[in-house]
C-alpha positions in Angstrom: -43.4 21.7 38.0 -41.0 20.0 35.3 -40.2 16.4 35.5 -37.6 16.3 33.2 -37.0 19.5 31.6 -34.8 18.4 28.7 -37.0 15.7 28.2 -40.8 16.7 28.9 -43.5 16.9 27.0 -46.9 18.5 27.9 -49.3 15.2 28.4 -53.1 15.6 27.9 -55.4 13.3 30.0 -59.3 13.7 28.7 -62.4 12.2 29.0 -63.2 13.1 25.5 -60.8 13.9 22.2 -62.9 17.2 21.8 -61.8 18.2 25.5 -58.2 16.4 24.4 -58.0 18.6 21.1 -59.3 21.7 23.2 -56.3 21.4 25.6 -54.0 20.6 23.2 -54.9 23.5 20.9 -54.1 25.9 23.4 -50.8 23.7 25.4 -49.4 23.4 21.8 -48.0 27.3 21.9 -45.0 28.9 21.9 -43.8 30.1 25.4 -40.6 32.6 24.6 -39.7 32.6 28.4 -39.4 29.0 28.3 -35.7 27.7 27.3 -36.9 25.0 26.3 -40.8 25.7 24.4 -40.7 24.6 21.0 -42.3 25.7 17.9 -44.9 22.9 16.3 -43.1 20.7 14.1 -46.2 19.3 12.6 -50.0 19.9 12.4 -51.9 16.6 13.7 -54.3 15.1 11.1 -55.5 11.5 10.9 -57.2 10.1 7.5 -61.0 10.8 8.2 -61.5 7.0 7.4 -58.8 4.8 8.4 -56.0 5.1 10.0 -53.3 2.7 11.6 -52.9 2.3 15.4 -50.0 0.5 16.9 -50.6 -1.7 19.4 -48.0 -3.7 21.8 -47.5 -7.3 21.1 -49.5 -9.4 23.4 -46.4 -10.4 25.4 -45.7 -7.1 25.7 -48.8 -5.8 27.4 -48.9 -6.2 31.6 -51.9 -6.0 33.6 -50.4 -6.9 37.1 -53.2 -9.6 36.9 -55.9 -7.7 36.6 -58.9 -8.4 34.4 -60.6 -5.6 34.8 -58.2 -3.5 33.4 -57.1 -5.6 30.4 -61.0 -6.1 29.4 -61.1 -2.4 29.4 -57.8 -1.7 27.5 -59.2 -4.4 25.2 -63.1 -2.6 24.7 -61.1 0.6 23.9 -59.2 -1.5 21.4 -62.5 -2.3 19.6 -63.8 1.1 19.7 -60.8 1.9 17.4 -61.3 -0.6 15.3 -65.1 0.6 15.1 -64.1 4.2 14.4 -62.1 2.7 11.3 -58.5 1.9 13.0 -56.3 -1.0 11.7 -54.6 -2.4 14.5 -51.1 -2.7 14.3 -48.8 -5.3 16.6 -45.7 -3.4 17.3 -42.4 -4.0 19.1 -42.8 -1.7 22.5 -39.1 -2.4 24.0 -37.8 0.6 22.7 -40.9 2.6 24.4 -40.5 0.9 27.5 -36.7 1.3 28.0 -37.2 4.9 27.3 -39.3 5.0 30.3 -37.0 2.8 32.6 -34.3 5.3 31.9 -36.5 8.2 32.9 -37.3 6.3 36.1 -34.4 4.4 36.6 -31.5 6.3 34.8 -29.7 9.8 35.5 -32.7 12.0 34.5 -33.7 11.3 38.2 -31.0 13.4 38.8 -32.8 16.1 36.6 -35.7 15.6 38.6 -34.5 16.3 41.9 -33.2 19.6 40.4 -36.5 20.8 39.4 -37.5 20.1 43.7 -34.4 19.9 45.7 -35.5 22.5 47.9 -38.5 20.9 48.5 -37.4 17.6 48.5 -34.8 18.6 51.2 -37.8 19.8 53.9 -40.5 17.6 53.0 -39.2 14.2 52.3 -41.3 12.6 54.6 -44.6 14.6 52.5 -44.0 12.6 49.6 -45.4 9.6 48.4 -43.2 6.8 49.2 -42.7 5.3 45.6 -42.0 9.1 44.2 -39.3 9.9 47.4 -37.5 6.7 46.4 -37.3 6.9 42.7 -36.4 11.1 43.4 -34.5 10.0 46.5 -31.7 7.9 44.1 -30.8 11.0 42.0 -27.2 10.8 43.6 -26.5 7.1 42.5 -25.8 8.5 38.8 -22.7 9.9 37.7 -22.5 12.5 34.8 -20.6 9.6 32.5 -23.9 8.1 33.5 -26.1 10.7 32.1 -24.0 10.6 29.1 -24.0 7.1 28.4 -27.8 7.4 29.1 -27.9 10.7 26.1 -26.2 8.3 24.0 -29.1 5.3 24.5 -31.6 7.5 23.9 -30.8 8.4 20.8 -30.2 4.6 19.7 -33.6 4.5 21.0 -35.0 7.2 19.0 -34.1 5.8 16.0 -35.7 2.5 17.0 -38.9 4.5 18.0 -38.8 6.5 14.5 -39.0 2.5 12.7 -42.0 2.3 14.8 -44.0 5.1 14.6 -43.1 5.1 10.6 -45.6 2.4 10.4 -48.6 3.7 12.5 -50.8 6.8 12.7 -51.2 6.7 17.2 -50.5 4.8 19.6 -53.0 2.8 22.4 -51.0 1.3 25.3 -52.7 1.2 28.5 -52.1 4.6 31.0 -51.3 2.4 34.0 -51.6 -1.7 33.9 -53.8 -1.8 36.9 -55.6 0.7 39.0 -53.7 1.8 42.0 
């Protein structure tokens, strides 16, 4: 089921890269019936060596308090620095608005039209914190989602000054466990 459909991108989640590149190999095809399936742009290579990871600046990171999770984020750090990354402090904000207007912005309206039906019988079904983010798709207007079309690409251009300087990205999946 889309999210966003003018906005999604196929995400991989892996124990391993192998199983990663396996997934990816196969996810990264063209799908003709799909509107909006797009050709690869680019093959994915990084130098065998050394390669340059962006990292949030500390006061960027958040861990909702919890250790456990920020020691872990941290190991993973020096496992890339052991497999020859340079670590790379970068300005996140333009990441993390990107997200907030996903989750907070118009394209909840997108999202309730990929379930309305569903969302119309089984509200009480659905996870509380999914039902209330879905549930605010009216609050948005269509100068709204324009406005927000417009920030996004302001934001793109911020995110293309950012990713001109690395080779990946590590950022934590989720600050804490849930």
């Amino acid at each position: 089921v889309p999210a966003c459909r003018s906005l999604d991108c196929v995400s991989i989640f892996a124990a391993n890269t192998q199983d990663a590149w396996t997934v990816f190999a196969a996810a990264r095809g063209f799908d003709a019936a799909d509107p909006y399936s797009r050709k690869p742009q680019a093959s994915l290579h990084l130098p065998a060596s050394q390669f340059r990871c962006g990292v949030p600046r500390a006061d960027q990171l958040e861990f909702c308090g919890d250790a456990e999770s920020e020691r872990l984020y941290r190991a993973s750090l020096a496992r890339i620095v052991a497999a020859g990354g340079a670590l790379v402090e970068i300005d996140y904000a333009p990441l993390r608005e990107t997200a907030a207007l996903l989750y907070q912005g118009p394209w909840i309206a997108e999202r309730m039209a990929a379930i309305d039906g569903f969302f119309a019988q089984h509200q009480a079904d659905m996870l509380p914190v999914t039902r209330d983010i879905i549930g605010n798709a009216n609050a948005h207007s269509a100068a709204d989602a324009f406005k927000s079309f417009y920030r996004l690409e302001a934001l793109k251009q911020r995110a293309a000054e950012v990713f001109a300087k690395i080779d990946l990205l590590a950022v934590p999946t989720a600050p804490t466990v849930y």
